[in-house]
Each structure stands twice: as C-alpha cells, then as structure tokens.
C-alpha positions in Angstrom: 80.5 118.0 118.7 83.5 116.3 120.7 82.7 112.8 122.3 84.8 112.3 125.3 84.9 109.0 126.6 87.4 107.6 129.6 89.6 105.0 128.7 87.2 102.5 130.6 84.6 102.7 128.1 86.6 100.6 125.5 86.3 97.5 127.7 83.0 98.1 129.0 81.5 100.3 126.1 83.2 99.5 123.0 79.9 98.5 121.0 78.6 101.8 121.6 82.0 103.5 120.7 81.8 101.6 117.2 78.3 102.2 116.7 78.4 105.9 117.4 82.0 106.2 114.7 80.4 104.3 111.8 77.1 105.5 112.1 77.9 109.2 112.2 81.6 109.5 111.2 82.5 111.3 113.9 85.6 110.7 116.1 85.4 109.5 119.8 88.5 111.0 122.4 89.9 108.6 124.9 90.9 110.0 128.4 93.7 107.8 130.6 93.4 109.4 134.0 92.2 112.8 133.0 94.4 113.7 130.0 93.6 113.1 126.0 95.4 109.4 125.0 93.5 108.6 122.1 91.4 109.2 118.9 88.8 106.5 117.6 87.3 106.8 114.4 85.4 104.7 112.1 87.4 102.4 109.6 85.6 104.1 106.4 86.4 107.4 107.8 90.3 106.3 108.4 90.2 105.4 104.6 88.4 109.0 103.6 91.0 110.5 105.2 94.2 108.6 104.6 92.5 109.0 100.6 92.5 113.0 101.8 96.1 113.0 103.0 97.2 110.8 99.2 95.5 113.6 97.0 97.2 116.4 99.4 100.1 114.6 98.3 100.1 114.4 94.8 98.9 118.3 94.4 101.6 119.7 96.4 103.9 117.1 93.8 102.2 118.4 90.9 102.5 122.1 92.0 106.4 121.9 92.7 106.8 120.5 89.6 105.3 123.3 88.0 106.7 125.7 89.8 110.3 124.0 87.8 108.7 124.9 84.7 108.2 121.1 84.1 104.8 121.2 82.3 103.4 120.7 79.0 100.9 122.5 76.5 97.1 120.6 77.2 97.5 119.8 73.4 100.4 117.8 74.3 98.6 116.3 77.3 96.0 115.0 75.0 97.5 113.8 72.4 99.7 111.9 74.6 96.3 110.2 76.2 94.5 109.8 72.8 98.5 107.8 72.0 98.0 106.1 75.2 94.7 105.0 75.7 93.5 104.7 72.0 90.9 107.1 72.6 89.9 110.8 71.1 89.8 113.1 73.5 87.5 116.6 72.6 
C-alpha cells in the first residue's frame, strides 16, 4: 500500500518516515504542494535494489554474449574452474 506523505512531514516527521521504511521495506512518497517530488526508502532496501539492478546487468551481458556465439562447452567451464581454483568440480 502507497504511503503518501507531504513534504512537511520530513522536518516534523522524519523519525516516523524512517521507522515505517526499515521496519517494513516499503517506500514512502513525498508531495511538494500537491504533486509527487520524492521517493524514500530504507537504506537496506536501496542496497537490495541497486544489488537487483547489478545482476539485471550482468544477465542481459551474459545473454548478448551468447547470442554472438561467444560461449563454451560446461566441460570447458569446469575444467577451467577446477585449473583456477584448485578444486574438483562433479
């Protein structure tokens, strides 16, 4: 559910603003005279999504290099970890 607060609650409300985004994860909306200004969310739930937006990343990388044929047999993978990281892999 959508918290909308007005922009006056940061000054005179903020503990309960940061209370309510850590404790449930939830963003808070920031009015300035009527109209959406801002977005407050917790600092974990920044780092979940900012985490989110990295993997996002890296699979659309990894699909367009497929997609150029630039892959390699999972034999070849593993071998090249076992080389790596001194380890068997099964």
């Amino acid at each position: 559910m959508a918290i909308i607060r007005p922009s006056s609650d940061l000054r005179n409300k903020y503990n309960e603003i940061s209370e309510f985004c850590n404790k449930y994860n939830e963003p808070v909306f920031i009015t300035k005279n009527g109209t959406g200004d801002l977005v407050i969310i917790s600092n974990a739930e920044y780092e979940r999504l900012c985490g989110k937006m990295e993997l996002h990343r890296m699979l659309d990388e990894a699909l367009a290099e497929v997609k150029k044929g630039n892959t390699k047999s999972a034999a070849e993978s593993f071998a090249n970890l076992e080389k790596q990281f001194g380890i068997e892999v099964k």
